[in-house]
DRENPABA-108986 format. One record per residue (C-alpha): x, z, y negated; residue in one letter. Coordinates in steps of 0.25 Angstrom, whole numbers, plus 2048, in hexadecimal, padded with zeros to 3 digits. Layout:
<atoms>
XZYA/...
</atoms>
This chain:
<atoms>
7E495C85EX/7DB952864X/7D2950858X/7DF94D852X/7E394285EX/7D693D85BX/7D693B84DX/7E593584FX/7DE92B85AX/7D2928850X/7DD924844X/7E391C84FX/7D8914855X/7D1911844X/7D2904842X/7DD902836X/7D88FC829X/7E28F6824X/7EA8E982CX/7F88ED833X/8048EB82BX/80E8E082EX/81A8E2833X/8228E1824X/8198EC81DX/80E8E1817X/8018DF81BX/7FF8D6825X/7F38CB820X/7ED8C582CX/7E78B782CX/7EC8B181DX/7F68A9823X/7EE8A382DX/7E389D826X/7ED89981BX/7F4890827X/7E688C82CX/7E288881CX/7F088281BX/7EC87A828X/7DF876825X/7E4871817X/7EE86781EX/7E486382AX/7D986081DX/7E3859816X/7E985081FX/7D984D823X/7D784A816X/7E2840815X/7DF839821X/7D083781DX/7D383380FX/7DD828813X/7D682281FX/7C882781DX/7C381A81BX/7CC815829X/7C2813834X/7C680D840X/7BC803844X/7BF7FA838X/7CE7F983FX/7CC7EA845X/7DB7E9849X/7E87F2848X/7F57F284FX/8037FA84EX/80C7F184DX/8187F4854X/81180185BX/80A805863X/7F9809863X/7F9813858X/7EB81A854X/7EA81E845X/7E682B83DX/7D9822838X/7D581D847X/7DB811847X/7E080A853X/7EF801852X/7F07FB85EX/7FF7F8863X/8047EB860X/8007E0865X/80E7D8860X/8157E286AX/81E7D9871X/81A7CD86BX/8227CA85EX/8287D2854X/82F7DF857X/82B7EE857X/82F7F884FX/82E807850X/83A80A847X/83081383CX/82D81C847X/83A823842X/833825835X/82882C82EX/81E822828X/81982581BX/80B824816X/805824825X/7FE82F82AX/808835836X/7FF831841X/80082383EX/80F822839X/81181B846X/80A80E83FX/81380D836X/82281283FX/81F806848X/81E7F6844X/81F7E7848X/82B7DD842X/82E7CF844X/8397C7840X/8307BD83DX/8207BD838X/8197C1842X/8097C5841X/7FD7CB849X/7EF7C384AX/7E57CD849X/7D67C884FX/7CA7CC842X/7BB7CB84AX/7B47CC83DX/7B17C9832X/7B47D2825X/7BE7D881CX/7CD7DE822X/7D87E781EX/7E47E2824X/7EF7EF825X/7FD7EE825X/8047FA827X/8137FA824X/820805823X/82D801821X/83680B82AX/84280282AX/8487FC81CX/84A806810X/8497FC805X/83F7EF800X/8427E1803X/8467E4813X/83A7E0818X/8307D7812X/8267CE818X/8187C9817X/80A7CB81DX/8027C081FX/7F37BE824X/7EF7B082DX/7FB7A9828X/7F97A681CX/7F67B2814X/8007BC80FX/7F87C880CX/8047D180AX/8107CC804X/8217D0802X/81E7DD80CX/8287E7807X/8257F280EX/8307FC808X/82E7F77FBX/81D7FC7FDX/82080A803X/82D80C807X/835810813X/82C81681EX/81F817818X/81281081AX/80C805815X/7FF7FE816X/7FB7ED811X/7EE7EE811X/7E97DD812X/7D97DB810X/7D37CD815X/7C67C881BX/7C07C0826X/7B27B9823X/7AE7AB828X/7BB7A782FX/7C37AA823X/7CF7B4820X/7CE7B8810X/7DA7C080BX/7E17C37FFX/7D77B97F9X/7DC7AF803X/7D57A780FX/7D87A181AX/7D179F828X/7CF7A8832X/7CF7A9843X/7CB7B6847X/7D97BB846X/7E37C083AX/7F17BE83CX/7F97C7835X/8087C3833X/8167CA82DX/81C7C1826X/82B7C1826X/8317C1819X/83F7C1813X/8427CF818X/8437D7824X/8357D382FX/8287D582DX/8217E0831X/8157E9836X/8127F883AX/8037F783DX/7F77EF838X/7E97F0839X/7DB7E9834X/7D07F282FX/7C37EA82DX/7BD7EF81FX/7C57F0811X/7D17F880CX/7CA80480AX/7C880581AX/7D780581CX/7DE81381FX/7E8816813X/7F681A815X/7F9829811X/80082A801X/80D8277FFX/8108307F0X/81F8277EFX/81581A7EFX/80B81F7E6X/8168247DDX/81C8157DDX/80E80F7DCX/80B8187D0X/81A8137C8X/8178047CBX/8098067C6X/80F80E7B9X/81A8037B7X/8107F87B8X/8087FF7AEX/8148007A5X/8187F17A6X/80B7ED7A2X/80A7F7797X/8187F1792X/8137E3795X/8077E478DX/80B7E877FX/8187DF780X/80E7D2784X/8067D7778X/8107D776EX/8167C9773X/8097C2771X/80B7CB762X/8187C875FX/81C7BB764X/81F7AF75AX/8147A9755X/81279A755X/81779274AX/80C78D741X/81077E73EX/80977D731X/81078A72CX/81D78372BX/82277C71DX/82176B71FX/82676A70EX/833765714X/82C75A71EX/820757714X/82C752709X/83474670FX/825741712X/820743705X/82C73B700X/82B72F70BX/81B72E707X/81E72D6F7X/8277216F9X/81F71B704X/81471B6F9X/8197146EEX/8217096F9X/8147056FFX/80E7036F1X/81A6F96ECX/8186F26F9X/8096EF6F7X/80B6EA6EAX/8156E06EEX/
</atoms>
């Protein structure tokens, strides 16, 4: 009886082989869905690293000489750039934080705020921004339309020292649409007192006045700005938009067509058209005859006249 207790007690305390059963019958497999949320995890964390490195990798901080967020407030970006608060706050124009309502397209979430708040002015209105050195710039513009839901509201200029228009007939909802972000990226360089842009030039003091030009509709406009010392290649791009790249690929297929259907039809017109008339080709029989005539009798008449 006790060699039996103990052999009951010895069954009882060996460890079992096999895991316990789940509560439904199954076997219960421990740790797979774990590492599938872990791998799930650390696919997004890579991805979402990989897109930030891709689109700003080339975004480096110190080459930012100047940036502001127009209409907000100080705002650091996902790249490490610093927009300071508007220094127009309280000064002219009006502040706008209508977009914060909204989502903002192409921006990465972090910095939607750039684009959610902005500066108008029912009249130009413009910022004078102080450039130390010398060398090459990339003025950025940054833009979201989050009020009108159709082209032709709001259209207005930019211009560079008062003279140069470097962007022209801005129609922000004609470029991206409603609530989505939008970038004029505007080159130029400082050497020897001189401004060069756009393959004009005019003189430079030390500061760049950047104005919004009032157009036909609606007030100009601005969400943020900055100045990046360096080329275009140094500026932070916007996230993809696919609606954008789809339009960009159709107006490129339709310009493709209408120069495929241009071409032939300028060939054959140069082919086909009417020749010029060759002015010896025609028959003069008709013309050469009265003179023929009026020379015959001329002849003889001269002839009798000398005689006498």
């Amino acid at each position: 009886m006790v060699e039996t207790g103990r052999r009951l007690l010895g069954s009882a305390a060996a460890p079992s082989s096999s895991p316990p059963a789940e509560a439904g019958g199954g076997e219960m497999r421990r740790g797979k869905p774990c590492r599938r949320s872990s791998h799930c995890l650390w696919l997004l964390t890579a991805a979402l690293a990989t897109a930030r490195c891709c689109l700003g990798a080339s975004a480096q901080p110190d080459k930012v000489v100047w940036a502001i967020n127009a209409g907000g407030e100080t705002h650091t970006d996902v790249h490490g750039i610093q927009f300071k608060r508007d220094p127009l706050e309280g000064k002219i124009g009006r502040a706008s934080d209508y977009g914060m309502r909204l989502p903002i397209f192409r921006s990465m979430p972090e910095d939607q705020i750039l684009y959610q708040t902005e500066r108008y002015n029912e009249e130009t209105f413009g910022y004078d921004i102080p450039i130390k050195e010398e060398g090459d710039y990339v003025l950025v513009l940054k833009f979201a339309e989050v009020y009108f839901a159709q082209s032709q509201q709001k259209v207005f200029d930019v211009r560079l020292n008062g003279q140069h228009v470097v962007v022209k007939d801005l129609d922000i909802f004609d470029k991206v649409g409603h609530s989505t972000a939008h970038d004029e990226l505007v080159t130029f360089s400082v050497r020897k007192g001189k401004l060069s842009v756009q393959g004009e030039v005019s003189t430079f003091n030390g500061k760049l006045l950047v104005e919004f030009v009032k157009g036909y509709y609606d007030n100009p406009k601005v969400c943020a700005m900055c100045i990046i010392k360096g080329s275009v290649e140094d500026v932070p791009k916007l996230l993809p938009h696919p609606g954008l790249e789809k339009k960009e690929e159709e107006e490129e297929e339709e310009d493709y067509e209408e120069g495929a259907e241009r071409k032939p039809l300028s060939k054959k017109k140069v082919k086909s058209g009417p020749r010029t008339p060759d002015p010896y080709a025609s028959d003069n029989s008709s013309l050469m005859f009265p003179i023929l005539v009026a020379f015959g009798v001329f002849i003889p008449t001269l002839f009798c006249l000398c005689r006498l």
